[in-house]
C-alpha positions as CSV (number, residue, x, y, z in Angstrom):
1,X,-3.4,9.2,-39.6
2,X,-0.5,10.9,-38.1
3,X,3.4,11.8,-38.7
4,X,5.6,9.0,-37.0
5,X,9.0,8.7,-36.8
6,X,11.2,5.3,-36.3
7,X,15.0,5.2,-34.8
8,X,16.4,1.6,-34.8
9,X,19.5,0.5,-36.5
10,X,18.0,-2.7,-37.7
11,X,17.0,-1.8,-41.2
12,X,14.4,-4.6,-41.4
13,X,12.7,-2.9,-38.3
14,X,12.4,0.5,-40.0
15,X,11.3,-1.7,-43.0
16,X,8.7,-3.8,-41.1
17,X,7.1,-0.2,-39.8
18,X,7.1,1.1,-42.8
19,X,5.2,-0.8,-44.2
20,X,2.6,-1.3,-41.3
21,X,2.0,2.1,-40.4
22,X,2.3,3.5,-44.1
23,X,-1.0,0.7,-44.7
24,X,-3.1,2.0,-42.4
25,X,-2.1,6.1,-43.7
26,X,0.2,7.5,-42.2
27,X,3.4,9.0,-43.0
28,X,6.7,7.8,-41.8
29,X,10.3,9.1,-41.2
30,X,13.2,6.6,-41.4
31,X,15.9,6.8,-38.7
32,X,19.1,4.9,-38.8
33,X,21.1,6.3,-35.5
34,X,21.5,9.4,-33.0
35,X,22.7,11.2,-36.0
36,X,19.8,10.4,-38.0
37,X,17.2,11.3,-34.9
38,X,18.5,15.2,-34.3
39,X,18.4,15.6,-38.2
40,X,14.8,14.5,-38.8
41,X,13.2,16.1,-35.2
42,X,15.0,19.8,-36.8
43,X,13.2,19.0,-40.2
44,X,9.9,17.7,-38.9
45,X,6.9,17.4,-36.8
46,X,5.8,14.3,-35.0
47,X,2.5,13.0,-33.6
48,X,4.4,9.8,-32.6
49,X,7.9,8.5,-32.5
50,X,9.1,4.3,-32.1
51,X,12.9,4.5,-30.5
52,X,15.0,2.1,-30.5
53,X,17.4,1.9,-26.8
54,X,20.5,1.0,-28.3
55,X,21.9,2.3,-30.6
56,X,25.7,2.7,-32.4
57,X,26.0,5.9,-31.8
58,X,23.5,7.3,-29.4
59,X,21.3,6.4,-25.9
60,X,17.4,5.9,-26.6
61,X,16.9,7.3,-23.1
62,X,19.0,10.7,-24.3
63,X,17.2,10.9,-27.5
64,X,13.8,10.4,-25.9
65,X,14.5,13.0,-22.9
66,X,15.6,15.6,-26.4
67,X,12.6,14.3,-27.9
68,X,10.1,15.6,-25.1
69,X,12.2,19.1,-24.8
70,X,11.9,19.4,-28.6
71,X,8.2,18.4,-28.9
72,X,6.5,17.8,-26.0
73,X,3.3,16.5,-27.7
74,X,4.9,13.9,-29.3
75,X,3.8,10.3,-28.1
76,X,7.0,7.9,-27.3
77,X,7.5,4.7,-27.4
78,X,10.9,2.9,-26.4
79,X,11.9,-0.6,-28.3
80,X,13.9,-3.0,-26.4
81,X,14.8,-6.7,-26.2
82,X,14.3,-8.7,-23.0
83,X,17.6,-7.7,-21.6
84,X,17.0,-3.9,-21.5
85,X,13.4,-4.1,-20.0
86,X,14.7,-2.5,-16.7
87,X,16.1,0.5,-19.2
88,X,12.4,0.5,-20.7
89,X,10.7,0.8,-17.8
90,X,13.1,4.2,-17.1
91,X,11.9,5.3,-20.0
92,X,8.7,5.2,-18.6
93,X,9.9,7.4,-16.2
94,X,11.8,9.8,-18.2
95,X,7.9,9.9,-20.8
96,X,7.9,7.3,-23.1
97,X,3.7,6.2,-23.1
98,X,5.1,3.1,-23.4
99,X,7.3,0.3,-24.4
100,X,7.6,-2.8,-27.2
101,X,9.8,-5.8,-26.8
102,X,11.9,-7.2,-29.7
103,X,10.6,-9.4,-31.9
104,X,6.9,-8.2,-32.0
105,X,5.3,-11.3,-31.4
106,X,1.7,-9.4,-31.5
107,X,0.8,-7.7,-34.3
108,X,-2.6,-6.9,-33.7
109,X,-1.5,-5.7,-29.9
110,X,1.0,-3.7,-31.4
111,X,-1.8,-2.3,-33.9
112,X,-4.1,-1.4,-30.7
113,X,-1.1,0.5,-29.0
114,X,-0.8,2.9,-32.5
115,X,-4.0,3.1,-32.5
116,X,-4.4,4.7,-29.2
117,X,-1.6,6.7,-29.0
118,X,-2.6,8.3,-32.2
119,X,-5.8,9.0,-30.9
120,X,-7.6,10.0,-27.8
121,X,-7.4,7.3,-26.5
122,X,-5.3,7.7,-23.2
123,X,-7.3,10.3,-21.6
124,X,-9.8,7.5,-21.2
125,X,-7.1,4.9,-20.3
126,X,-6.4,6.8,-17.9
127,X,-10.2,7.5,-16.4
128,X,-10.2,3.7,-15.9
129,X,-6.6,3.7,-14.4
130,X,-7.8,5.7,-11.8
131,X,-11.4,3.9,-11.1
132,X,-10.0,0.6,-11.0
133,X,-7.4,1.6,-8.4
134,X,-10.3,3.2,-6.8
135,X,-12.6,0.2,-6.9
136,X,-9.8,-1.9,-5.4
137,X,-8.9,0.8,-2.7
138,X,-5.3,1.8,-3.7
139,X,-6.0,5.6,-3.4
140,X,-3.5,7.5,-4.7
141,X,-4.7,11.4,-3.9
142,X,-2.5,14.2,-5.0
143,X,0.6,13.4,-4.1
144,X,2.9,13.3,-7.5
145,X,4.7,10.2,-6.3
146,X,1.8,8.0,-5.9
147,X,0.5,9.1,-9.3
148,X,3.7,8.7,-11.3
149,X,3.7,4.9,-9.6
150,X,0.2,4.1,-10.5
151,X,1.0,5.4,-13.8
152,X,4.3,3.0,-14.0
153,X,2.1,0.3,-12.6
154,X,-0.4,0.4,-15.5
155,X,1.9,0.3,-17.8
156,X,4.1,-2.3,-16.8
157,X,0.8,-4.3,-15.8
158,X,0.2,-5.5,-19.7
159,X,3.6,-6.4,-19.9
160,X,4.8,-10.5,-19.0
161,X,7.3,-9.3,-16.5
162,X,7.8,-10.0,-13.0
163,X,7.6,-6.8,-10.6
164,X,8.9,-6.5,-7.3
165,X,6.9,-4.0,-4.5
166,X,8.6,-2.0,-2.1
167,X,7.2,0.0,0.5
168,X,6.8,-0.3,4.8
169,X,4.2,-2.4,6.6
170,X,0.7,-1.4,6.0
171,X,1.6,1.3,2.7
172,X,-0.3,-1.2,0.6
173,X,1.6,-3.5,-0.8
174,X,-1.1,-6.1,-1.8
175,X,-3.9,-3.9,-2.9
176,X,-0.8,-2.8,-5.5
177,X,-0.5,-6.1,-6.5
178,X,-4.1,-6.7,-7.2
179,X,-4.1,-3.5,-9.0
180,X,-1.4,-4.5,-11.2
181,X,-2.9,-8.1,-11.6
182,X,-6.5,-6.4,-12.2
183,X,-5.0,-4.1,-15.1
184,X,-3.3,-7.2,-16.7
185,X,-4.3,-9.6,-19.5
186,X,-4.6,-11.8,-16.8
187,X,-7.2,-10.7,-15.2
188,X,-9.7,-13.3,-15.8
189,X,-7.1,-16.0,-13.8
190,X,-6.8,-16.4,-10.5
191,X,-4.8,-14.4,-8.1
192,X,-2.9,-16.0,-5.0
193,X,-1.0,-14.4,-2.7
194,X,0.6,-16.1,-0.1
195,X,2.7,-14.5,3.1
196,X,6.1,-16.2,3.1
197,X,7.0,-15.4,6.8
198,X,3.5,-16.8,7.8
199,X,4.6,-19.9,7.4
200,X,7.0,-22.5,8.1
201,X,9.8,-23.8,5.2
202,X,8.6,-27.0,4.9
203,X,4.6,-25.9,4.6
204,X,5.7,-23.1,2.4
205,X,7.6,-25.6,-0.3
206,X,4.0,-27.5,-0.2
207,X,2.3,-24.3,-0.3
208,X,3.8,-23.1,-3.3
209,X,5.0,-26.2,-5.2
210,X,2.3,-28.5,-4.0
211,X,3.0,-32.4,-2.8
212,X,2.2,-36.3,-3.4
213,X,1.1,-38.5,-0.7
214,X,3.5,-39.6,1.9
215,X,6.0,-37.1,1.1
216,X,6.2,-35.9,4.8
217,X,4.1,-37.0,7.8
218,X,0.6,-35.4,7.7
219,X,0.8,-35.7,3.5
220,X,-2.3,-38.1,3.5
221,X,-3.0,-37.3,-0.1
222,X,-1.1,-35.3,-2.9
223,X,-1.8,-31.3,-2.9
224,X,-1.7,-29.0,-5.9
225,X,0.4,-25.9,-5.6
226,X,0.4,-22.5,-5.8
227,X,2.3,-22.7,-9.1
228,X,0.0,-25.6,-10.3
229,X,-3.6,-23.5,-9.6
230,X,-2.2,-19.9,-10.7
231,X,-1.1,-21.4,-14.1
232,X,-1.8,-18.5,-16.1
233,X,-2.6,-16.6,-13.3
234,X,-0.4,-14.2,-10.7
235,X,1.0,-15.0,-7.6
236,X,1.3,-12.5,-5.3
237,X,4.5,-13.6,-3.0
238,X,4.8,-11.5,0.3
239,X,7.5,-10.7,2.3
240,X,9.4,-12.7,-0.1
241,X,12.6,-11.6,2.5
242,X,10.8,-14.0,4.8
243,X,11.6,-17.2,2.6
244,X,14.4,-19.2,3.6
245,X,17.3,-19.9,1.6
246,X,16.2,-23.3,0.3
247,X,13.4,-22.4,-0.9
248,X,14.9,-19.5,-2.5
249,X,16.7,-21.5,-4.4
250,X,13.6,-23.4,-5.5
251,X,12.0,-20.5,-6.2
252,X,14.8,-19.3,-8.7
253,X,14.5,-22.3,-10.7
254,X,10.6,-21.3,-11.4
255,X,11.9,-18.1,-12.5
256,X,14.6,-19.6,-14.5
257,X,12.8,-22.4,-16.5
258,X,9.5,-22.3,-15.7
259,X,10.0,-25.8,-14.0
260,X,8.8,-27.0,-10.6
261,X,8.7,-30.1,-8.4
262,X,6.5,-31.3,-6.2
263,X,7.4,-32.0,-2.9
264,X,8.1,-35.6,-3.2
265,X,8.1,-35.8,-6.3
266,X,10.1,-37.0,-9.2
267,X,7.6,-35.2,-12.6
268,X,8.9,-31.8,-14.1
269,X,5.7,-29.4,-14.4
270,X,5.9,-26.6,-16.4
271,X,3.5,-23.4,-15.4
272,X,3.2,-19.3,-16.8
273,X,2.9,-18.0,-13.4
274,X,3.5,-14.2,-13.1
275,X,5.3,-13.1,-9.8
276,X,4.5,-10.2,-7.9
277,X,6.5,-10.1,-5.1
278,X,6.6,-7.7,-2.2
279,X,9.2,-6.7,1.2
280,X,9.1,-3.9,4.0
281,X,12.7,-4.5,4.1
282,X,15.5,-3.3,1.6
283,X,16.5,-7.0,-0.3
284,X,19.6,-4.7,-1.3
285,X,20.7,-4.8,2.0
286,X,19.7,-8.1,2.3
287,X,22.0,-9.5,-0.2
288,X,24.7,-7.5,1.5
289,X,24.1,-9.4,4.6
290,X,23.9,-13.2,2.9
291,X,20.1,-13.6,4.1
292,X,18.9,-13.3,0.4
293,X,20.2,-14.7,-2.9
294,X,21.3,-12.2,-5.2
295,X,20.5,-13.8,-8.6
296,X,16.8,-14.8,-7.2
297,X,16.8,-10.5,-6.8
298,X,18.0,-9.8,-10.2
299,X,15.0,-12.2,-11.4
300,X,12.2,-10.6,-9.4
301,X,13.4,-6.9,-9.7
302,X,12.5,-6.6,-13.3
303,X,10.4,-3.4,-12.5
304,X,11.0,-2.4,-8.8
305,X,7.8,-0.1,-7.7
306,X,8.3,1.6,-3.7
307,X,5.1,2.6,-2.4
308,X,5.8,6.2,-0.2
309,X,5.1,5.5,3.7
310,X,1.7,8.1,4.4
311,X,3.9,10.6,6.3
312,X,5.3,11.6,3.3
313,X,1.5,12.0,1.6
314,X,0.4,13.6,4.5
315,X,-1.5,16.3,1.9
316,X,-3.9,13.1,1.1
317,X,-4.9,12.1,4.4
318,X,-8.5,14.0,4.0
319,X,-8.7,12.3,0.9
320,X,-7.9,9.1,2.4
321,X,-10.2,9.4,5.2
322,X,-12.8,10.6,2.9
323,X,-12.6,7.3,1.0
324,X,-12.6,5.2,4.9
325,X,-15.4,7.2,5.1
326,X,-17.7,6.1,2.6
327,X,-16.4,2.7,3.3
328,X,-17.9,1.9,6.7
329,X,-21.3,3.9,5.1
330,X,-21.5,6.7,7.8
331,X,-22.4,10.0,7.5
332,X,-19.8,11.1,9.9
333,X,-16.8,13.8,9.5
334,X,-13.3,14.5,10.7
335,X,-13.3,18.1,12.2
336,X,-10.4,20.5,10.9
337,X,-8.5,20.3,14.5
338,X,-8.9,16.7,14.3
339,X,-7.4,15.9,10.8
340,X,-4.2,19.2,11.6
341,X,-3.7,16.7,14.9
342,X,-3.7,13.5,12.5
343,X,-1.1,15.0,10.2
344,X,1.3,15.7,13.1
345,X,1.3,11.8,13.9
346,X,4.5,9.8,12.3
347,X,2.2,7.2,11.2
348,X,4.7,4.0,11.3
349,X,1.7,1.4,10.3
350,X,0.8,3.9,7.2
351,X,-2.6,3.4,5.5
352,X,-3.5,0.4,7.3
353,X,-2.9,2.0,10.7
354,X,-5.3,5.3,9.3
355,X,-8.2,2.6,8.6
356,X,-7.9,1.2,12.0
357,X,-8.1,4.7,13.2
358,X,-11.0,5.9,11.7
359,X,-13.4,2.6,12.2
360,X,-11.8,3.0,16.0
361,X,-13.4,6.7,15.8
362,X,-16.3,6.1,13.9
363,X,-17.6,3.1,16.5
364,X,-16.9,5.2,19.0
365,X,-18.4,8.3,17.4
366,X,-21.6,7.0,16.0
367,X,-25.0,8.3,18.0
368,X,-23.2,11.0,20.1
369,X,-22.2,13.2,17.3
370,X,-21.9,14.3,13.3
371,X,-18.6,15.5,13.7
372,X,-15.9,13.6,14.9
373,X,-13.3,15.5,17.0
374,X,-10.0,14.5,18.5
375,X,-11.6,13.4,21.7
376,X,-12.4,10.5,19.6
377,X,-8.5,9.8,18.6
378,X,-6.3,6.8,20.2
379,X,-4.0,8.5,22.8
380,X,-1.2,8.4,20.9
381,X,-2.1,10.7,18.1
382,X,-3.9,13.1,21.7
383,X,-0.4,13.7,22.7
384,X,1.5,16.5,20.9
385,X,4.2,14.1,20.0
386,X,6.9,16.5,18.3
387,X,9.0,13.8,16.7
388,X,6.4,13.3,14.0
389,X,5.4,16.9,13.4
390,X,9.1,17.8,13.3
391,X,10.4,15.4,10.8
392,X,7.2,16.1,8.5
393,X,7.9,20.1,8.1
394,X,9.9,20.9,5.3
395,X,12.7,23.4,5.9
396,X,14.5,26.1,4.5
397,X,18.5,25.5,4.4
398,X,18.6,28.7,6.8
399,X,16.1,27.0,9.2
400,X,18.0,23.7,8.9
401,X,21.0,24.9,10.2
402,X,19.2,27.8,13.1
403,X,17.0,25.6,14.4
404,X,18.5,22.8,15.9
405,X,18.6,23.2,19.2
406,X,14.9,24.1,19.0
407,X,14.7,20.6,17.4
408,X,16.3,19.0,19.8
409,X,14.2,20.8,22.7
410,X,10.5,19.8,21.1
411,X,12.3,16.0,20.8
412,X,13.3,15.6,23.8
413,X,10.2,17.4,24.6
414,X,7.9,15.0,23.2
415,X,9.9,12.0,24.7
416,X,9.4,12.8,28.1
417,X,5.9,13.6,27.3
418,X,5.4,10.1,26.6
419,X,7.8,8.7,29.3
420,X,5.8,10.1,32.2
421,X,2.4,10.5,31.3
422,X,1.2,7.9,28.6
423,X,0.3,3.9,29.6
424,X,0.4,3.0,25.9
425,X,2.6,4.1,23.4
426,X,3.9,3.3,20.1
427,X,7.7,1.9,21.0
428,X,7.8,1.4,17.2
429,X,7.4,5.1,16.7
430,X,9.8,6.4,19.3
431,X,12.6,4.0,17.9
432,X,12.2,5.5,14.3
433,X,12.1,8.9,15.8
434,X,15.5,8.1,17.2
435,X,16.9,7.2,13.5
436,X,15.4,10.5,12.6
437,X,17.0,12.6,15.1
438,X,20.0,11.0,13.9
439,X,19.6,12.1,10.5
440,X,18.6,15.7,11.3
441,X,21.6,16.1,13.0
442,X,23.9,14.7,10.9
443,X,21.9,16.8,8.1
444,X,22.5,20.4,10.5
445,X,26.5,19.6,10.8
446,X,26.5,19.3,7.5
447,X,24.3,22.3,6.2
448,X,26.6,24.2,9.3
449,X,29.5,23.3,7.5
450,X,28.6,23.9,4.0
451,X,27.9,27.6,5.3
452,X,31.3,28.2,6.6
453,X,33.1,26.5,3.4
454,X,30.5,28.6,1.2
455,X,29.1,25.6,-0.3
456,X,32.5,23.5,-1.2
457,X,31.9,19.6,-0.8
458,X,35.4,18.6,-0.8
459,X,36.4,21.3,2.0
460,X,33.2,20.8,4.4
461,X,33.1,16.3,4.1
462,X,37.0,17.1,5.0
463,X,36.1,19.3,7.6
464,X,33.7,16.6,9.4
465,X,36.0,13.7,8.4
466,X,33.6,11.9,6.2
467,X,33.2,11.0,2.2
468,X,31.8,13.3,0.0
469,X,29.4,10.5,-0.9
470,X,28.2,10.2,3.0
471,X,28.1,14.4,2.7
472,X,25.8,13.5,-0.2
473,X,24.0,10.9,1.3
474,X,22.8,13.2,4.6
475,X,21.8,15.8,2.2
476,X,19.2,13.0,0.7
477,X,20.6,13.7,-2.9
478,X,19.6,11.1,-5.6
479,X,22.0,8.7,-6.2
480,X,23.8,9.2,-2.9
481,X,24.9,6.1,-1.3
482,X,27.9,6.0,1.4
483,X,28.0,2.5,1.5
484,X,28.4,2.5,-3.0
């Protein structure tokens, strides 16, 4: 039993609540508009409030943000149609515990969700959040970021909408995926991923939308697809930037309708496949540049999630090891000089690159000592490469703009270091080091100038010839995009 309130301009909605949640005892508050919402929250208290998106004369996502500054306590849940699921989902974001989609199809699911929120019972939702994301090896540690994702990703998991995965090679993309898919209602179907840059167009088509016989030389017999077996299911589609513009196109109609042909074929199939798909690269950028279809982008990125590269989690790397650890079953440890040298590595292959490390250490490691020290590390991470360690210290706005040429000096520095005396490097590694040398600087000239101008925008982005949008953008504010 608890005090709820309802917001939504559709009088039948407040009616059908009413009349749910006031059978099952509790008591409910009415809510017509914004004007309605401030009224009510001054008058009362509330264990739980429903909130309608849109509304005449208000945001949801303003109301809900006044909600959480005027009662913290109170469970949130946004109500949206289809069309608004992307606003939902930055509800989510903004606190909402969850969200409901217009009409509510479910009852009895709806029931559940009241149920829990009114109750204890997210504290355990969230225990087995975090052991299945253990089980499946998507370790999220301490780092805030990684725990408001996995959060978003458990959430949105229940829901029937398609999510795209963000995040550089080896960050874990598909162990995400399998999360989400795990924490689904569909997690008693089958799960396929498939890399589309692994294969060629042609085989990918038959991969994913199966084939009769004879359709192309080598089709002896007809082949079920993708599609066709994950009916029900989830497919995981990687490096969906890889996927040439045909089958794009193909690949939109699915999303579309529903609707598939084989390869060959002439028979419309129907499946109720949920996409996950994933990219290292920015499909933003490559709309811009024509190598990806914009409406096949607006389909997939229904709930975008970006997975942080590992050298901006560096304060989980223990924790991460820890967990590598136990999974190769030794009883060996990382000394303390070992793991400071390990954070000062840039880490451009991420969490998959640390794995490789550590079963490189540990085979190496095992019957000459407990303790494994950096002896026992590749070269690259023996050398006191600066670009890393410099671009993962967080500075002051005084140090920003003293310390460049020191910056410059451990860079260069570090370069050298590598030029002359290492036979295998990481060219990967120097090359993003060179975009981050770029950015520091541009970042000084523009802390330098802020200085002189005592903090005026307008005056220092004239000063350096540039946008105040670019002056922004090097400052790594939200929202800051020169190219916008």
């Amino acid at each position: 039993m608890g005090n709820i309130l309802v917001i939504d301009d559709e009088r039948e909605v407040g009616t059908f609540f009413q009349h749910l949640l006031e059978g099952r005892g509790n008591k409910v508050k009415l809510g017509f508009s914004g004007e309605d919402f401030f009224q009510l929250i001054q008058q009362y208290k509330f264990d739980l409030a429903f909130i309608d998106v849109k509304l005449p004369d208000a945001n949801g996502l303003n109301l809900l943000k006044q909600l959480k500054r005027s009662c913290p306590s109170c469970k949130a849940v946004v109500m949206t149609g289809y069309s608004t699921v992307k606003t939902a989902v930055e509800a989510i974001k903004h606190g909402a515990n969850d969200y409901i989609e217009k009409p509510f199809d479910d009852i009895e699911q709806l029931e559940r969700l009241i149920d829990e929120l009114l109750s204890d019972g997210p504290l355990s939702s969230q225990d087995d959040m975090y052991k299945l994301a253990e089980t499946l090896g998507f370790i999220v540690g301490t780092n805030k970021e990684m725990n408001d994702l996995l959060k978003l990703a458990y959430k949105i998991a229940k829901k029937n909408v398609n999510v795209l995965i963000e995040g550089e090679t080896g960050t874990g993309k598909e162990v995400l995926a399998h999360f989400i898919h795990n924490a689904s209602m569909r997690y008693d179907q089958p799960f396929i991923g498939v890399n589309c840059g692994a294969v060629s167009e042609t085989l990918l088509e038959s991969e994913l939308f199966g084939h009769e016989k004879g359709a192309f030389t080598g089709a002896v017999k007809e082949k079920k697809g993708i599609f066709e077996i994950a009916n029900r299911g989830t497919l995981f589609l990687d490096e969906i930037g890889e996927a040439s513009l045909a089958t794009q196109v193909k690949l939109l109609r699915v999303l579309e309708t529903g609707e598939y042909i084989r390869v060959g074929g002439e028979t419309i199939r129907k499946t109720n496949t949920r996409i996950i798909a994933a990219s290292h690269v920015n499909l933003a950028k490559a709309v811009e540049e024509k190598t990806f279809r914009e409406d096949l982008l607006y389909r997939l990125d229904v709930v975008k999630l970006t997975i942080p590269p590992l050298r901006e989690r560096l304060e989980d790397l223990p924790i991460l090891i820890d967990y590598f650890l136990k999974k190769l079953n030794t009883p060996l440890s990382f000394s303390e000089d070992c793991i400071s040298r390990m954070k000062q590595y840039h880490w451009p292959g991420n969490v998959r690159e640390l794995y490789n490390v550590v079963k490189r250490a540990v085979t190496l490691a095992e019957g000459e000592t407990e303790v494994i020290t950096v002896d026992y590390l590749p070269e690259k991470l023996k050398v006191p490469l600066h670009l890393g360690q410099v671009s993962n210290n967080k500075r002051s706005t005084k140090d920003e703009v003293e310390d460049l040429e020191a910056y410059l000096q451990k860079w260069m520095n570090g370069v050298l270091a590598l030029w002359k005396n290492s036979d295998r490097l990481d060219l990967e590694q120097v090359i993003s080091s060179v975009k981050e040398l770029e950015t520091k600087i541009g970042r000084s000239f523009v802390m330098k100038m802020l200085k002189e101008t005592l903090g005026n925008r307008k005056e220092a982005a004239e000063r350096l010839n540039i946008s105040v949008r670019t002056l922004r953008y090097l400052l790594k504010e939200k929202g800051a995009d020169p190219k916008a």
